[in-house]
DSSP file (Angstrom, degrees, kcal/mol; ACC not computed):
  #  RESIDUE AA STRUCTURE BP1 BP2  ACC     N-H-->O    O-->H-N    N-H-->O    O-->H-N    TCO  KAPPA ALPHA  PHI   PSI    X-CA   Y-CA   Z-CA
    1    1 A X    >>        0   0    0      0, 0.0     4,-1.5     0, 0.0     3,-1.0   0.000 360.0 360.0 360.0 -49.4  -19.1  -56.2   -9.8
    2    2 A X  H >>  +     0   0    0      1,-0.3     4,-4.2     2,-0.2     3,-0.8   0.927 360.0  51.7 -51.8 -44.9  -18.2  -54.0   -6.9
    3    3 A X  H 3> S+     0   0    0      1,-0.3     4,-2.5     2,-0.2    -1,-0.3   0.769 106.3  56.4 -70.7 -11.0  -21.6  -52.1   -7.1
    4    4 A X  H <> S+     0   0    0     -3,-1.0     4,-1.7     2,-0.2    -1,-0.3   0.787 113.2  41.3 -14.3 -57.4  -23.3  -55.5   -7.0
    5    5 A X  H XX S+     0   0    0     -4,-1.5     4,-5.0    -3,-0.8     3,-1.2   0.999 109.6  57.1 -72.4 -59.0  -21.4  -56.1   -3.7
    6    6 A X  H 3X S+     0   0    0     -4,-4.2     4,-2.9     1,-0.3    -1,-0.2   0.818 109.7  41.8 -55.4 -42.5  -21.9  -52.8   -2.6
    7    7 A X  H 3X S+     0   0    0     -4,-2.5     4,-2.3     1,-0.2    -1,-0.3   0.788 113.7  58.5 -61.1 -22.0  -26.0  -53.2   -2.8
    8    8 A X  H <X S+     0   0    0     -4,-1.7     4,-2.0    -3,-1.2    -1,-0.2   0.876 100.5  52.4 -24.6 -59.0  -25.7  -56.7   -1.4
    9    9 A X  H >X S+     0   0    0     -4,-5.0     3,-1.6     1,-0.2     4,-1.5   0.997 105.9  56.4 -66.8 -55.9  -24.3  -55.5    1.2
   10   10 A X  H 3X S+     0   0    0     -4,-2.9     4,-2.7     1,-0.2     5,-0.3   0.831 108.1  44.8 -23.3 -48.6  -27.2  -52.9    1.8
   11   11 A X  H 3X S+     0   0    0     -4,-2.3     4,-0.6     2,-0.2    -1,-0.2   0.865 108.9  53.2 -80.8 -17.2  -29.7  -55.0    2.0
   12   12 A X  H XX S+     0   0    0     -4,-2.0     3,-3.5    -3,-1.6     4,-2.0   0.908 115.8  45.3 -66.4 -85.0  -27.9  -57.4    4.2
   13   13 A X  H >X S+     0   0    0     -4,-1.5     3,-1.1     1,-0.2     4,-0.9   0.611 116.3  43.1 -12.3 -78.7  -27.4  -54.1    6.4
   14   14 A X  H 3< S+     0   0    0     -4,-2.7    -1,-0.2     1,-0.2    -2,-0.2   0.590 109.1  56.4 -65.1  -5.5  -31.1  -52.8    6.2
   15   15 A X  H << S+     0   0    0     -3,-3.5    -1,-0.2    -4,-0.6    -2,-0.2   0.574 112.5  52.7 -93.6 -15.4  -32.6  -56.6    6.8
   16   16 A X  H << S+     0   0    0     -4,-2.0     2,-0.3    -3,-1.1    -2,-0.2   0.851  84.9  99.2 -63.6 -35.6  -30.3  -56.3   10.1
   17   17 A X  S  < S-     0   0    0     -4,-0.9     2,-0.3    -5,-0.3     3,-0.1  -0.353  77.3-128.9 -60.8 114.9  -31.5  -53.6   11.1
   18   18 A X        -     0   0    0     -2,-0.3    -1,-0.1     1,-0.1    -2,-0.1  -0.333  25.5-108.5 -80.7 128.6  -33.9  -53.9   13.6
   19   19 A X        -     0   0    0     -2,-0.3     2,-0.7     1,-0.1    -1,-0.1  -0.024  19.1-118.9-101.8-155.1  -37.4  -52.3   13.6
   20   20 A X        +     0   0    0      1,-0.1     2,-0.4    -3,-0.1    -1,-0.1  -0.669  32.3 176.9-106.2 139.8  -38.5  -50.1   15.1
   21   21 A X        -     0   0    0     -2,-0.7     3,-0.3     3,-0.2    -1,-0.1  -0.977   4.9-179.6-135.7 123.0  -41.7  -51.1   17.5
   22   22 A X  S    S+     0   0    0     -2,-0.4    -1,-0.1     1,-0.3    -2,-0.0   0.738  79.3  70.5 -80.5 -22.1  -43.2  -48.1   19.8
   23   23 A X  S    S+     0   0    0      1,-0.1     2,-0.5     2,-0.1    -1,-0.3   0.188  91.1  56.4 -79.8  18.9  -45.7  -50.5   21.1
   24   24 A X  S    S-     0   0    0     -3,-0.3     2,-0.5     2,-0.0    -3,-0.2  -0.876  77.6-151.3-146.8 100.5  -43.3  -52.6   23.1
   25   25 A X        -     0   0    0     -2,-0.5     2,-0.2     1,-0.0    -3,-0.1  -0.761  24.4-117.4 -89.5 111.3  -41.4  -50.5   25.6
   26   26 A X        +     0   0    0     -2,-0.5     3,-0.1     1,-0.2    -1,-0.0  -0.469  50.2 160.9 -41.6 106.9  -37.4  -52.0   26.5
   27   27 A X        +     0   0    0      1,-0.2     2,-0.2    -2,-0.2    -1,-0.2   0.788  65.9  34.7 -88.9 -51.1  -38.4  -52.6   30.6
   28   28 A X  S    S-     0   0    0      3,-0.0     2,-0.4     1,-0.0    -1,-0.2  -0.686  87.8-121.4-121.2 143.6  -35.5  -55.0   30.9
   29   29 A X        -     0   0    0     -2,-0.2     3,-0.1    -3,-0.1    -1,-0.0  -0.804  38.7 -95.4-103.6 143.7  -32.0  -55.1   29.3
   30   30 A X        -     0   0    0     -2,-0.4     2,-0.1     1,-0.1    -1,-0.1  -0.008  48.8-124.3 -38.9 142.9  -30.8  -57.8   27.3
   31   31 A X        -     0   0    0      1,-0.1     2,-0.8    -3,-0.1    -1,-0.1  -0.238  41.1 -71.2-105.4-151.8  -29.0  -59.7   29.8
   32   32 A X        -     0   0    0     -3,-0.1     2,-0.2    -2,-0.1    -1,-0.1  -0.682  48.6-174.8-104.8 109.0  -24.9  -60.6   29.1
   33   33 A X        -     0   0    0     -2,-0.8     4,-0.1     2,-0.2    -3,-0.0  -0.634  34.1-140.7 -94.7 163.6  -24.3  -63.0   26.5
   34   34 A X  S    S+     0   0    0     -2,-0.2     2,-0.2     2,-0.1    -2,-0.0   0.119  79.0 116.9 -96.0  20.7  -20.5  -64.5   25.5
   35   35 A X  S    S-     0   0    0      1,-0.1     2,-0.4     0, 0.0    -2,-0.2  -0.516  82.3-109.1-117.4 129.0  -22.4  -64.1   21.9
   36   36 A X        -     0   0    0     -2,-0.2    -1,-0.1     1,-0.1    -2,-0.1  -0.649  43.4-104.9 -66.9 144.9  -20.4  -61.2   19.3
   37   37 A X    >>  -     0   0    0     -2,-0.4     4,-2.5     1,-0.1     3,-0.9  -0.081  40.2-100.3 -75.6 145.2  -22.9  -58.2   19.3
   38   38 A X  H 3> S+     0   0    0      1,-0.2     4,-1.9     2,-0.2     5,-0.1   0.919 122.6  69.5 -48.6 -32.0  -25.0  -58.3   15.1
   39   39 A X  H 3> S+     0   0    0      2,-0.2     4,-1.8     1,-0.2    -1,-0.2   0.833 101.0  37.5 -61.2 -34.5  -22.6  -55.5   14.2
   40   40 A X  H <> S+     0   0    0     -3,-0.9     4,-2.0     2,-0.3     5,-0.2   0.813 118.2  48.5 -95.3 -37.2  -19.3  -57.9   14.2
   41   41 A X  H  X S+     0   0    0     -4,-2.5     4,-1.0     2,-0.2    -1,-0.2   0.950 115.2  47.7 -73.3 -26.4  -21.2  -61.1   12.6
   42   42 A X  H >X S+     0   0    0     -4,-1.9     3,-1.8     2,-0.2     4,-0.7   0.995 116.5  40.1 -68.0 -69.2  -22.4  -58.5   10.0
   43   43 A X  H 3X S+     0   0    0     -4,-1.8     4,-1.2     1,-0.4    -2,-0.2   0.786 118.6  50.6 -73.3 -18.2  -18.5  -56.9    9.5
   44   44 A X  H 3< S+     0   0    0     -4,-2.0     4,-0.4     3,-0.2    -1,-0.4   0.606 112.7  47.3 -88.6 -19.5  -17.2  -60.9    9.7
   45   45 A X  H XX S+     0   0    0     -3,-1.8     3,-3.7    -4,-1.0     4,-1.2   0.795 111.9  48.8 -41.0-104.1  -19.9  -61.6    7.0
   46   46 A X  H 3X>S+     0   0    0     -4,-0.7     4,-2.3     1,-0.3     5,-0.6   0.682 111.4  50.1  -2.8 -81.8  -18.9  -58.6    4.8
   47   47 A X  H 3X5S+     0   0    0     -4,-1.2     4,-2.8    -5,-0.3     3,-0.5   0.898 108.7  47.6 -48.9 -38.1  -15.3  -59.5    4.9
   48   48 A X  H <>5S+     0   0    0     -3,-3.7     4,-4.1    -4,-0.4     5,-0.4   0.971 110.1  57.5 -71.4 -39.9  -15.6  -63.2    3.9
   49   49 A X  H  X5S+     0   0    0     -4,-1.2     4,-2.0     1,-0.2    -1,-0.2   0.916 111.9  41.6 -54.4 -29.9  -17.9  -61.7    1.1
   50   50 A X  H  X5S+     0   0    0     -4,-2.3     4,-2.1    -3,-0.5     5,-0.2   0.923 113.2  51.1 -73.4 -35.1  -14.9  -59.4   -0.1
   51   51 A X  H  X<S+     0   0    0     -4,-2.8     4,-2.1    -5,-0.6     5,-0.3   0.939 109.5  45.7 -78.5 -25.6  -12.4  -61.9    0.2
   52   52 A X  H  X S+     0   0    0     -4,-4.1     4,-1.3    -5,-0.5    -1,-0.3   0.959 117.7  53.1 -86.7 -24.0  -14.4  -64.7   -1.9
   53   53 A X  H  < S+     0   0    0     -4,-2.0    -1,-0.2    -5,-0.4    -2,-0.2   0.767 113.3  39.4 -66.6 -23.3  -15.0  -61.6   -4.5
   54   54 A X  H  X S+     0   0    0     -4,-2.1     4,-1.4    -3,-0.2    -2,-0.2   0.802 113.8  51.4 -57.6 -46.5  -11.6  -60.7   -4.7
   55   55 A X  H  < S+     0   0    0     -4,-2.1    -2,-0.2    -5,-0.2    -3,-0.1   0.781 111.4  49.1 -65.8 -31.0  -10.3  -64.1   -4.7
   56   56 A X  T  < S+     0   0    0     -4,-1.3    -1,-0.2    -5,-0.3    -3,-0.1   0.572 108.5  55.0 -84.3 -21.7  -12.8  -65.0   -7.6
   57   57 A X  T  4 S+     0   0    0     -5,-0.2    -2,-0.2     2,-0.0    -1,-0.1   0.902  86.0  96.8 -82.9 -35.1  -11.7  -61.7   -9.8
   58   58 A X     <        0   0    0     -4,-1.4    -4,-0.0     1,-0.2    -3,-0.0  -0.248 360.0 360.0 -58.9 115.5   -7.9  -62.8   -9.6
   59   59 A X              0   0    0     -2,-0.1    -1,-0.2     0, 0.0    -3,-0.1   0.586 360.0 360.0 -40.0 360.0   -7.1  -64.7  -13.0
């Protein structure tokens, strides 16, 4: 079950991942959102996925 999780979780990671496009040069930075950055809704995903797989293994 765990390796299950773990390639889940990979592909969630690498479909996060943003690509990469050479033809479109960053002029302007993103400006300041009150919005958690993708990494923390990605690690607050993850964790609710362990906990409902843990909770679901417990007899």
């Amino acid at each position: 079950m765990d390796s299950y999780l773990d390639l889940l979780v990979q592909e969630i990671v690498q479909a996060a991942q943003p690509e990469e496009t050479p033809a479109k040069p960053k002029k302007q930075p993103n400006p300041p959102t009150d919005e958690l950055p993708a990494e923390s809704h990605l690690d607050l995903l993850l964790q609710d996925i362990r906990n409902i797989a843990d909770s679901s293994s417990d007899p």
